[in-house]
C-alpha positions in Angstrom: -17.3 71.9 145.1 -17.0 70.2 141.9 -20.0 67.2 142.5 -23.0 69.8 141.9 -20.8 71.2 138.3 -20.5 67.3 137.7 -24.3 66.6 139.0 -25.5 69.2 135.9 -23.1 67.8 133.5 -24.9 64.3 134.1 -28.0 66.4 133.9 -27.0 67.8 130.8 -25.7 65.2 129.0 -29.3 63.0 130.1 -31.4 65.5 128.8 -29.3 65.3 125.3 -30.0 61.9 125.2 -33.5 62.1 126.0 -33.4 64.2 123.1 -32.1 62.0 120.8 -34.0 59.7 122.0 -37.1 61.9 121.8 -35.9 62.6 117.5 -34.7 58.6 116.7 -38.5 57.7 118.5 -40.3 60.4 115.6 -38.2 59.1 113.4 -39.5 55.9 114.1 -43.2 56.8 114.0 -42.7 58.5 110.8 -41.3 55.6 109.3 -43.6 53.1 110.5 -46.3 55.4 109.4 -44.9 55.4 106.1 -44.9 51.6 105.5 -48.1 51.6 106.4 -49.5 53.9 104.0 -47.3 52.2 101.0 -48.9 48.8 102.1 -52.5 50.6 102.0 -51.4 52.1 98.4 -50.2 48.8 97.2 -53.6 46.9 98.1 -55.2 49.6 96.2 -52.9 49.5 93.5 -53.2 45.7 93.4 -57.1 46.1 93.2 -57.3 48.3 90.5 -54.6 45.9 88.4 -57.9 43.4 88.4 -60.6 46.2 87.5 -58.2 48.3 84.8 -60.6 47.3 81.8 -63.5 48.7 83.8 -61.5 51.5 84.8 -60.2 52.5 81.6 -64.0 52.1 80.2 -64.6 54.9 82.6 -61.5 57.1 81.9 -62.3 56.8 78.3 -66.4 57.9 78.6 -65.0 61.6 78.4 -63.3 61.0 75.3 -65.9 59.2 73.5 -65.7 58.8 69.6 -61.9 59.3 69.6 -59.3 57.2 68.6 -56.1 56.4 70.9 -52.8 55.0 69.8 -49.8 53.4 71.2 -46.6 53.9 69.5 -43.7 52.7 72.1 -44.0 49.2 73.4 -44.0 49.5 76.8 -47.0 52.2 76.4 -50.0 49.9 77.3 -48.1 48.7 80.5 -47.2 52.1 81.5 -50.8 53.5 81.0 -52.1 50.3 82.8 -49.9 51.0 86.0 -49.9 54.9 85.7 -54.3 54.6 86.1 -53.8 51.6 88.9 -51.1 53.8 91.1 -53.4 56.8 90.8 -56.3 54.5 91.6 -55.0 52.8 94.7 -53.5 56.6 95.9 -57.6 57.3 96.1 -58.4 54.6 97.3 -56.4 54.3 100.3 -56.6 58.1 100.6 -58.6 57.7 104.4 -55.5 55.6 105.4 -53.1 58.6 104.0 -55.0 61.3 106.3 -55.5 59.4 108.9 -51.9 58.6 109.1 -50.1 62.0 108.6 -52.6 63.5 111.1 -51.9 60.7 113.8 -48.4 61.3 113.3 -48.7 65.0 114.6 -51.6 64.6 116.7 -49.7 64.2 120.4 -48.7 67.7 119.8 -52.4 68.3 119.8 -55.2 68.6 122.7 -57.8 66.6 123.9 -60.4 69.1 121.9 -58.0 69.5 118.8 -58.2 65.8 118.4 -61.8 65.5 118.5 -62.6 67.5 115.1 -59.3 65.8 113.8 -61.7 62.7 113.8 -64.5 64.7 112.6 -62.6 66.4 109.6 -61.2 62.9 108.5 -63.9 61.7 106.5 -64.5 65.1 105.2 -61.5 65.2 103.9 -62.5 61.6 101.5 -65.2 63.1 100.4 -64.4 66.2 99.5 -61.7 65.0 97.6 -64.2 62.4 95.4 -66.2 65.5 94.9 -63.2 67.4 93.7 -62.2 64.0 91.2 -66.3 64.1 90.3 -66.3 67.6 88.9 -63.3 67.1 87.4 -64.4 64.1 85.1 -67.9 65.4 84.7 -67.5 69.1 84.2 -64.3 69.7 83.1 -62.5 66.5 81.5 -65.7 66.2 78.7 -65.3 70.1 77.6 -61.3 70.3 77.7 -61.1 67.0 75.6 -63.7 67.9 73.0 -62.1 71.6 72.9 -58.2 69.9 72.4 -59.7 67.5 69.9 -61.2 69.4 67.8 -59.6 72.9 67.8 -57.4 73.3 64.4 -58.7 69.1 63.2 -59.3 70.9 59.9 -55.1 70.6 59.7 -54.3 67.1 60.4 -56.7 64.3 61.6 -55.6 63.2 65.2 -54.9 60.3 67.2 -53.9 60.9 70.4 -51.5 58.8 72.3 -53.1 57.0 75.2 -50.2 57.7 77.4 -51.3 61.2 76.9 -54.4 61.1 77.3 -54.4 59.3 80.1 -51.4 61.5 81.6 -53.5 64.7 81.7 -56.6 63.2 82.8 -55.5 61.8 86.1 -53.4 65.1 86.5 -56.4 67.2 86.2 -58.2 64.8 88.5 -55.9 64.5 91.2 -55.6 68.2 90.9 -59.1 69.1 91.2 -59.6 66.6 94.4 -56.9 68.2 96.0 -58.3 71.7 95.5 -61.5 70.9 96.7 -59.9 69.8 100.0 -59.6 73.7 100.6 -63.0 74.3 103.0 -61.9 71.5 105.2 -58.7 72.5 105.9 -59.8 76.4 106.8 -62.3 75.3 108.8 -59.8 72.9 110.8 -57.6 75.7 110.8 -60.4 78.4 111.8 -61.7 75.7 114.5 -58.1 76.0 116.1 -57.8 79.8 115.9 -55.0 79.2 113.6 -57.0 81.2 110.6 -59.3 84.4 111.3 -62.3 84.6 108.7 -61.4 88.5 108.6 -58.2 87.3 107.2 -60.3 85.0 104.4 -62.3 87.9 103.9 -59.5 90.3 103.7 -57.9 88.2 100.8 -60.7 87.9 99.1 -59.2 90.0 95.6 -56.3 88.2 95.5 -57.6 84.5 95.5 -59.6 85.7 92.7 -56.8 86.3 91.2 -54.9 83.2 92.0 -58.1 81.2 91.3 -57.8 82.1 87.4 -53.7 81.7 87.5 -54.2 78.1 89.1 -57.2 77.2 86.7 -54.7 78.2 84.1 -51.7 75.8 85.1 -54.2 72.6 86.2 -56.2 73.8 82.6 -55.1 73.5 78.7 -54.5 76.9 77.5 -58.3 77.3 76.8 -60.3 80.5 78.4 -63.7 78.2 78.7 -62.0 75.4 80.5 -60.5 78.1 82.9 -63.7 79.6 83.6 -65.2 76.8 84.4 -62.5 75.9 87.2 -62.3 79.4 88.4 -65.5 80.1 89.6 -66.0 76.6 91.9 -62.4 77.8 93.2 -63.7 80.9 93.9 -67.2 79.8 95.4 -64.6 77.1 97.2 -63.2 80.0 98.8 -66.6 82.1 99.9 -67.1 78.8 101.3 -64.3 78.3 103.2 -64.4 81.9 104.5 -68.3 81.3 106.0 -67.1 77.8 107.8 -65.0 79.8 109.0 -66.8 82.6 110.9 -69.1 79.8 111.6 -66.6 77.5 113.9 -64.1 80.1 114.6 -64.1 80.7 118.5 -66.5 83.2 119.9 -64.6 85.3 122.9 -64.4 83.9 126.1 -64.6 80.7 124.6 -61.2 78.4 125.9 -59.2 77.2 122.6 -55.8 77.0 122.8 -53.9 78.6 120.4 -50.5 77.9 119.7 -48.3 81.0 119.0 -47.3 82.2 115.1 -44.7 84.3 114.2 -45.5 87.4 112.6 
């Protein structure tokens, strides 16, 4: 009879709409997820534009005794905006997180959820521990060593542009890195990442660790040093979180399945 063929075409055709309706209702999410997180980066943007004198005070501690410049017109306004984007991107940083993990987490159990909320504000403040030792430890020493390596040539004034270009790089970049323990042990907690793994790679994330200090880094061996060994003890880190949370056996996690 032709009504059961014509039953499961119905069928059939529903479940490709429900599909599409399924992708257009992600789509959705996503992008309401997204304006939310631009409006939480323009407040912050907007709060910094009122504070960019004391702002700039700070950014410019590091670089004390040296003289900037300004050569294009538009350079104080760009510098101004450049320092009050990447200030309003940390501070509505929590709002960032919590948004791309809510936008995944109905894919996620009951349990998974739970240290979603715990690893949240880890995630903060890790990452203003990462943006710390990047303006106390490394910022002072890579300044001083660009400044005054080969000043016997030509007396310098750097561009505040510059200056203020490569600072917030090397901030932003060291937050992020420091955002590495969190993530394993999220990942560990799920059964997603095996500390023999970590501990397996050990030789090459040393390795990696000096390549990444040199790209965030000037081309100055100190400087890279001095970012290569937290990475490193970042990593030793991560791989003890690890064995710590990882689940013991016969304890229920459920793991979701990885291609080999």
């Amino acid at each position: 009879m032709t009504i059961p063929q014509n039953r499961r075409g119905i069928s059939r055709a529903m479940s490709d709409g429900e599909s599409k309706l399924t992708v257009l209702g992600h789509l959705h999410e996503l992008r309401r997820r997204i304006i939310k997180s631009a409006i939480a980066v323009a407040i912050g943007v907007i709060i910094c534009f009122f504070f960019y004198d004391w702002i700039f005070y700070i950014l410019k501690r590091p670089a004390a005794g040296i003289t900037f410049s300004a050569i294009e017109m538009t350079e104080n306004i760009s510098s101004i905006m450049l320092v009050c984007f990447a200030g309003g991107v940390i501070l509505a940083m929590p709002v960032l997180v919590y948004h791309g993990i809510m936008f995944v987490a109905p894919a996620l159990t009951p349990q998974e959820k739970k240290w979603v909320y715990i690893i949240i504000p880890w995630i903060f403040l890790m990452f203003l521990a990462g943006v710390a030792f990047g303006y106390f430890m490394l910022a002072p020493w890579t300044i001083w060593f660009l400044y005054n390596f080969g000043s016997n040539i030509a007396e310098m004034f750097p561009r505040i542009s510059h200056y203020i270009g490569f600072l917030t790089k090397l901030l932003l970049l060291t937050g992020f890195v420091f955002e590495m323990p969190v993530i394993s042990t999220f990942l560990a907690r799920l059964g997603l990442l095996k500390p023999e793994w970590l501990s397996g790679k050990r030789p090459i994330f040393i390795i990696l660790a000096f390549i990444m200090a040199a790209v965030i880094t000037p081309p100055d061996p100190i400087t890279q040093v001095l970012l290569a060994i937290p990475l490193i003890l970042l990593y030793e880190m991560s791989i003890g979180l690890a064995k710590l949370v990882y689940p013991k056996k016969g304890e229920a996690v459920e793991e979701l399945p990885l291609e080999s």
